[in-house]
C-alpha positions, -999 to +999 in steps of 0.1 A: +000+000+000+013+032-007-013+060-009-041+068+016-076+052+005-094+080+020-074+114+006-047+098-017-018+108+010+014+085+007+012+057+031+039+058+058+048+028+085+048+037+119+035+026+151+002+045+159-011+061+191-020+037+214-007+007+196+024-019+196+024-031+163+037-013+127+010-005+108+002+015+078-009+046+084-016+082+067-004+113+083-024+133+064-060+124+079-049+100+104-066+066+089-050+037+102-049+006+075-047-029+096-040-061+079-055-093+095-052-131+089-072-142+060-099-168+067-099-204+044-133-223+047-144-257+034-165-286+040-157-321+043-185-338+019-196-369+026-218-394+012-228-428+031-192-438+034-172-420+008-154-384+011-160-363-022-124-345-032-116-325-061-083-321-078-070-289-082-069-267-113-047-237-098-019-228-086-007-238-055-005-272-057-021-282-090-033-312-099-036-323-065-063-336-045-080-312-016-117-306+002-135-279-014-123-251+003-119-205-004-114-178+010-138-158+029-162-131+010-171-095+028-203-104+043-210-143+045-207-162+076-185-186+079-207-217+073-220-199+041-187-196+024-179-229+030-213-244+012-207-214-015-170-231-018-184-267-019-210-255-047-181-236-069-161-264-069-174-296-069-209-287-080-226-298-049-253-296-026-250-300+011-270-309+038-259-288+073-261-304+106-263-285+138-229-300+149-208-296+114-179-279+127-150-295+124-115-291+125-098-254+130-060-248+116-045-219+128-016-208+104+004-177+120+030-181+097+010-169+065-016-151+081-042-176+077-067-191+101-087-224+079-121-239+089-139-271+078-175-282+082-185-318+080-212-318+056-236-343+039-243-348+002-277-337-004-275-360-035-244-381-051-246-354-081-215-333-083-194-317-114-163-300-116-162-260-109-133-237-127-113-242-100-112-283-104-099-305-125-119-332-114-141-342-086-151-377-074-162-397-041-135-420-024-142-446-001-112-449+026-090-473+007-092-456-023-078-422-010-050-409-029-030-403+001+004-391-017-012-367-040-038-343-012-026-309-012-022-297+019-016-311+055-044-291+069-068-316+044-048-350+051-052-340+090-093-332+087-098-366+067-074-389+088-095-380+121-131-381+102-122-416+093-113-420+129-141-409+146-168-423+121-169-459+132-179-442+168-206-417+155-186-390+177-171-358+157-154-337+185-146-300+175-110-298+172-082-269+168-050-269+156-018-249+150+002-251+122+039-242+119+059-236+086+098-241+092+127-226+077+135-259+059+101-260+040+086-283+067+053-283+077+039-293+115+005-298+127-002-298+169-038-302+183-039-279+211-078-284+217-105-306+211-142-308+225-155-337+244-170-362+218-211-363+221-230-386+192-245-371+171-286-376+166 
C-alpha cells in the first residue's frame, strides 16, 4: 500500500497512538490501514461412506487432491462460504447439521486461520467447478494419500475416518507451523468432548 484510501496521502509505517504493532498509516487524515489473517473455509463432503475430493486446477499445488475449500467473501458467515465453496467447486449440494464444525488450523505463519465443516451430500450429483480438475467420491482405501494438497486436508480426513466408526465428531483446533527448511507441522492444542451425534 502506498497511498491513503481515503485522501490519496502517501502511506507511511509507523506505530500509531495507542498501539504496539507497525501498521500502515496516513499522516495526512490519520486513517490507520490494519492487515489481519485471511480466513480459508471448506467442507468435508460426505456421502454414506465415501469423502467427495476435487483435484486442483490452480496454482498452488495443482493437480492435487484437496476438500472444497476458499477464502472468505465480505459479508457471508463462515458456514455460508464454506457451502458457496463446496458448490463452486465440486458442483454440490450440502445438507448442514447442527454439529458440522470440524477441525480449526491456525496458520500464524501466513496469516491464515482455515475452517472445515463436516457436511452431507444432499444428492451423489456433483461436477467440476473452474477451480477443479476433477471431482469424485472416495471410499477410505481408495484415497490418494500421496497426492492431497495440503496437511491441513490429510489431517481433517485422517481424524473423520477416525471418529466415524464411533458416531462421535469432537470439535477440534490446531496450529500449524511452517519451518525454515520447508517443513510443515501440525499440533492439536484443543479438542471438544466427543457427544453422538442424533
Amino acid at each position: 500500500m502506498k497511498f491513503c484510501h481515503h485522501c490519496a496521502s502517501p502511506i507511511v509505517l509507523r506505530i500509531p497512538d495507542g498501539d504496539d504493532k507497525v501498521r500502515h498509516c496516513c499522516n495526512h487524515c490519520d486513517s490507520v490501514f490494519y492487515e489481519n489473517p485471511k480466513n480459508v473455509v471448506g467442507t468435508l463432503p460426505f456421502y454414506e461412506d465415501k469423502i467427495l475430493l476435487c483435484k486442483r486446477a490452480i496454482q498452488p499445488r495443482l493437480g492435487k487432491w484437496t476438500l472444497p475449500a476458499g477464502f472468505m467473501e465480505n459479508g457471508e458467515t463462515s458456514l455460508e462460504g464454506a457451502v458457496r465453496e463446496t458448490a463452486e467447486e465440486a458442483g454440490a449440494t450440502v445438507r448442514i447439521h447442527d454439529d458440522c464444525l470440524y477441525t480449526l488450523f491456525n496458520l500464524p505463519s501466513i496469516n491464515q486461520v482455515y475452517l472445515f465443516f463436516r457436511a452431507e451430500l444432499a444428492t451423489p450429483e456433483f461436477e467440476a467447478g473452474a477451480e477443479s480438475l476433477e471431482v469424485g467420491l472416495f471410499s477410505e482405501s481408495q484415497i490418494p494419500w500421496s497426492e492431497i494438497a495440503f496437511p491441513v486436508v490429510r489431517t481433517t480426513i485422517e481424524y473423520f475416518l477416525e471418529d466415524r466408526p464411533r458416531g462421535s465428531f469432537p470439535v477440534r483446533m490446531f496450529d500449524v507451523q511452517h519451518g525454515a527448511d520447508r517443513s510443515i507441522s501440525t499440533h492439536l492444542i484443543s479438542q471438544s468432548l466427543p457427544s453422538a451425534r442424533d
